[in-house]
C-alpha positions in Angstrom: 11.7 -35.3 68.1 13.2 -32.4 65.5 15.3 -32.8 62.7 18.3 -31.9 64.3 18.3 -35.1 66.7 17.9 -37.2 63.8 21.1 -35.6 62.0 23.2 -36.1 65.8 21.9 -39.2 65.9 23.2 -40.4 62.9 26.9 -39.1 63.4 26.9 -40.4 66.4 25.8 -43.7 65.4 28.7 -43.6 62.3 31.2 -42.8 64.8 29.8 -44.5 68.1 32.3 -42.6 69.6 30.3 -38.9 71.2 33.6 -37.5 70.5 34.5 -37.7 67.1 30.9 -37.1 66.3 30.8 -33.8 68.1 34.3 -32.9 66.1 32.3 -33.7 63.2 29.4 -31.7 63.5 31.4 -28.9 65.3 29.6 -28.6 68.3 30.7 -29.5 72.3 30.9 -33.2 73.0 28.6 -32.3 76.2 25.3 -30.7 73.9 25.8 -33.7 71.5 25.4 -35.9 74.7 22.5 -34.0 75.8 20.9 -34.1 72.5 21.2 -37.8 72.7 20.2 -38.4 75.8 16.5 -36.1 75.1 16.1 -38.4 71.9 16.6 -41.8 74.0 14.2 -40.5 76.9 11.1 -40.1 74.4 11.8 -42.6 72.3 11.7 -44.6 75.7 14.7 -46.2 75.5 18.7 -46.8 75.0 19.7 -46.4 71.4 23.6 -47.6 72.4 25.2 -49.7 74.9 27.5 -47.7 77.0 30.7 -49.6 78.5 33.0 -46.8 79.8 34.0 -44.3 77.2 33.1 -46.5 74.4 29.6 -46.8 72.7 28.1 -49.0 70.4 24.6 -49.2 68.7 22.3 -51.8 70.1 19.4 -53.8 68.2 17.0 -50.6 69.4 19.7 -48.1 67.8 20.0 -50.2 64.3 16.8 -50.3 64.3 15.9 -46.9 64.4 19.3 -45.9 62.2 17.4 -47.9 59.2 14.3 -45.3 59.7 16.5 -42.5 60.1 18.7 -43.2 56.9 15.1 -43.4 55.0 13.4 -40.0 57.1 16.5 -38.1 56.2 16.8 -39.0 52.5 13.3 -38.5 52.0 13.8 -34.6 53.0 16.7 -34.3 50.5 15.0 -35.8 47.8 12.1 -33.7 48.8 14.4 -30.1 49.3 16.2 -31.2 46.0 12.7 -32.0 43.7 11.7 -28.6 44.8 14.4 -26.7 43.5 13.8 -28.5 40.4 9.7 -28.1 40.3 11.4 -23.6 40.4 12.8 -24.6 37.1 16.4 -24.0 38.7 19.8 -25.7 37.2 21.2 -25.1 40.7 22.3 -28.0 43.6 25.0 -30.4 43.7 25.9 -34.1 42.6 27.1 -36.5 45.0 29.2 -38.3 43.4 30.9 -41.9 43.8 33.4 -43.3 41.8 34.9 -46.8 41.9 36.3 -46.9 38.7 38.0 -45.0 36.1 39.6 -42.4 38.1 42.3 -41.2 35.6 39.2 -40.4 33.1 36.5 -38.6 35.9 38.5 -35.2 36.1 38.8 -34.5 32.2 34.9 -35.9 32.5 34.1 -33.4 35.2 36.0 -30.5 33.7 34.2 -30.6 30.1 30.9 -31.3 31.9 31.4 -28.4 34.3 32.2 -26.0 31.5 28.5 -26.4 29.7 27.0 -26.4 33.8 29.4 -24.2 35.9 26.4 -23.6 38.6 26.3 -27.3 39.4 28.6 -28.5 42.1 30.0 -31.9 42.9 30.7 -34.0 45.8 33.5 -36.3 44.7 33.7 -40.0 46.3 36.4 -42.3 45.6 36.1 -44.5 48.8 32.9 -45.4 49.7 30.7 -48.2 51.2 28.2 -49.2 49.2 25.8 -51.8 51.7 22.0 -52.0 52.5 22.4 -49.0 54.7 24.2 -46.5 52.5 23.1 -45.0 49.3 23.7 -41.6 50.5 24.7 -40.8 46.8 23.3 -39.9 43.9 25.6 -41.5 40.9 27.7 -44.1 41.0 30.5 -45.1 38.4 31.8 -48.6 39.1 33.3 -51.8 37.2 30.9 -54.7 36.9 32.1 -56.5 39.9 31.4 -54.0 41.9 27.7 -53.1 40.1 25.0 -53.7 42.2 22.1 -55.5 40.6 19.4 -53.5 42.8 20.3 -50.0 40.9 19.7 -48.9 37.8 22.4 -48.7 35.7 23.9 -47.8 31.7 26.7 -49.6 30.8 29.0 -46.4 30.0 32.1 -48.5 28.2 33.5 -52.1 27.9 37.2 -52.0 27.8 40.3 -55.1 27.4 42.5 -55.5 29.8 45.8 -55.7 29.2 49.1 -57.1 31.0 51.5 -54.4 31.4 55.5 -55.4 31.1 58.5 -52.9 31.4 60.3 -52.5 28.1 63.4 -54.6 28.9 60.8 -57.6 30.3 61.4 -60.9 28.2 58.0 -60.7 26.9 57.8 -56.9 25.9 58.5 -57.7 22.2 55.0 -60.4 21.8 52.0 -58.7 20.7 49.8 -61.0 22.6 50.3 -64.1 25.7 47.9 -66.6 27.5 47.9 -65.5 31.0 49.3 -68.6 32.4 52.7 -67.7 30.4 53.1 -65.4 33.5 51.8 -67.6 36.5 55.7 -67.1 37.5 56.1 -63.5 37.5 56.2 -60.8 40.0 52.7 -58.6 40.2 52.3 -55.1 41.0 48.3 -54.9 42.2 45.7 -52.7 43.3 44.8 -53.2 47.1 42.3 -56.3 47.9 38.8 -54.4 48.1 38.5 -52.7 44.8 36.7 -53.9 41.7 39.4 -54.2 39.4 41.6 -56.6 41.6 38.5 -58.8 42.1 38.5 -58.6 38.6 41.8 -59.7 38.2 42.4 -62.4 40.6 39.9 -64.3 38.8 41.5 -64.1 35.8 44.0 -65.3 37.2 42.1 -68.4 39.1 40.5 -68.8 35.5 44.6 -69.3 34.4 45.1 -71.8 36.9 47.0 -69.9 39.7 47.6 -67.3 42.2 49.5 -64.2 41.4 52.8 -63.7 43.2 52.0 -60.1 44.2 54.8 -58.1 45.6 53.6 -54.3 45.4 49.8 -53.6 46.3 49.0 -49.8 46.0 45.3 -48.0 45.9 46.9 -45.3 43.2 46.8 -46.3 39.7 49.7 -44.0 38.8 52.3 -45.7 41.5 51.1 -48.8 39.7 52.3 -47.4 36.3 55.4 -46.2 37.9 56.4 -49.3 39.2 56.0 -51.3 35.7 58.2 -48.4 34.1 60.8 -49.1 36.8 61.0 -52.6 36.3 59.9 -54.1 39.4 56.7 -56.5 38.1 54.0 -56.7 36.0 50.3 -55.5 35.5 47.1 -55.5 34.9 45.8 -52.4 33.0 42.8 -51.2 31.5 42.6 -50.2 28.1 40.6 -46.7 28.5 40.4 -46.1 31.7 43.6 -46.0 32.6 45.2 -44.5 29.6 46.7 -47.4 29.1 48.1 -46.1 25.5 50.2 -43.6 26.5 53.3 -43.1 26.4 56.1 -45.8 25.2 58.1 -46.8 28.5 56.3 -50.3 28.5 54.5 -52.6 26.6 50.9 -53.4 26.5 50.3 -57.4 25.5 46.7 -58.8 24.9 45.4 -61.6 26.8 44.4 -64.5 24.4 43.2 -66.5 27.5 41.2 -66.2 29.4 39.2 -63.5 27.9 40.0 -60.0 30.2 37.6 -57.5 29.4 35.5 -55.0 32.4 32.2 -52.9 32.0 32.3 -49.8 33.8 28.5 -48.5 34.4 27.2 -45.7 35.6 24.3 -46.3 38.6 21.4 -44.8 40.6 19.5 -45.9 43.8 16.1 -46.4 41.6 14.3 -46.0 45.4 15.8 -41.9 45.5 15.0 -39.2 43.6 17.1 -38.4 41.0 18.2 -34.3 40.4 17.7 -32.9 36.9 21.6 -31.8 37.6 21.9 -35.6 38.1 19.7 -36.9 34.8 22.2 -33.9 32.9 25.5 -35.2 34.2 24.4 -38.9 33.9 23.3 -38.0 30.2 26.7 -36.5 29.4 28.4 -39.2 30.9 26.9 -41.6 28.8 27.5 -39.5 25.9 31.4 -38.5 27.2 32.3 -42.4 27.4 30.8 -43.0 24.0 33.1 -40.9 22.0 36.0 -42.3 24.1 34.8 -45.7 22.8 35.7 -44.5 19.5 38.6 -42.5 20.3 40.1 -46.1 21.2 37.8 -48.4 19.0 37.3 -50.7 22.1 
């Protein structure tokens, strides 16, 4: 059993389709097979059920994915605590982030000016189960914070509701939320943290919003307010939700809508000294933006 089988193995078992997994790791679908087939025959038995053209892991395969995932990042942590022990300031970040996506490319750009030998891997769609922590910082809302990492709490922002300028409401400072239990929503897609977020305040208000645009882009959000066709939930900070004039921003008296946005590690993986610098300035980037908007 070499190294190499273990990575096939695990592309294969992402994709349980031999195709896709050879297009993956660019090699022909027949060698990826062969590999495949070597690894089964010492390990003594079938690793997939094979019905056709299609494959799927069995109990044996998921069992021995789980030991893989924990062999493989093992060696990484082990390659990457090397480089560190030479005293270099070399390597790259893998990088998830759930939240705050308007904010992470100034974040990376003033970060990367101070560490231009560090590179990133950027993740803004990511599953974060039992078998997955094939990262090595996460930046999430507190919904979607997982209580098993470690975590800083970078910056705890209001959420506002979001009307166009010509909207009824657009001249009130501030509105309970079940003011607006008859409006037309325009929402983030079910799945990420800030709708969870904000369906509940909603359930809090008593009902169920009446969602007519769902979009995974903040900005088509934003761009669908200033056309008039809804309303919105929008984050103080992280969304740059003062900018600009073309609608208005009302605080929510009740319930209370407020999100922490953290920043996370797997506390079981090693963690980079390119990591500890970019977690540190991260800390330090969301501060000052704290201030900036006096949240």
């Amino acid at each position: 059993m070499d190294l190499l089988q273990l990575k096939y193995f695990k592309t294969v078992a992402k994709f349980e389709n031999v195709t896709k997994a050879a297009n993956e790791l660019y090699i022909a679908q027949p060698a990826l097979s062969k590999t495949i087939s070597h690894l089964e025959k010492e390990l003594g038995v079938d690793l997939f059920d094979r019905r056709g053209k299609y494959i799927h892991l069995n109990e044996y395969g998921k069992a021995f994915l789980e030991k893989v995932n924990i062999a493989l990042v093992a060696l990484e942590d082990g390659r990457r605590e090397i480089k560190d022990l030479q005293g270099k300031e070399l390597g790259d970040i893998r990088l998830v982030f759930l939240a705050a996506s308007t904010i992470i490319p100034e974040l990376l750009s003033e970060f990367c000016k101070l560490h231009p030998h560090i590179r990133f891997q950027l993740f803004q769609h990511f599953s974060r189960d039992a078998n997955n922590s094939d990262f090595d910082l996460c930046i999430s809302s507190s919904c979607e914070h997982k209580e098993k990492n470690n975590n800083v709490a970078l910056l705890t922002e209001e959420i506002y509701l979001a009307v166009p300028l010509n909207h009824p409401l657009a001249k009130k400072k501030s509105i309970s939320l079940k003011e607006v239990s008859n409006e037309n929503f325009i929402s983030l897609k079910p799945g990420k943290g800030l709708r969870e977020i904000t369906d509940e305040f909603c359930k809090k208000a008593g009902f169920s919003p009446n969602i007519i645009f769902e979009s995974d882009d903040p900005s088509t959000v934003r761009g669908l307010i200033k056309a008039g066709q809804g309303v919105a939930f929008i984050p103080q900070v992280s969304w740059g939700s003062s900018v600009g004039s073309s609608m208005a921003f009302l605080h929510i008296k009740e319930p209370k809508c407020k999100r922490t946005i953290f920043i996370s590690w797997d506390e079981k993986r090693y963690l980079s000294k390119a990591s500890l610098l970019f977690r540190n300035f991260a800390v330090e980037y969301f501060k000052k933006l704290s201030i900036t908007y006096r949240v």
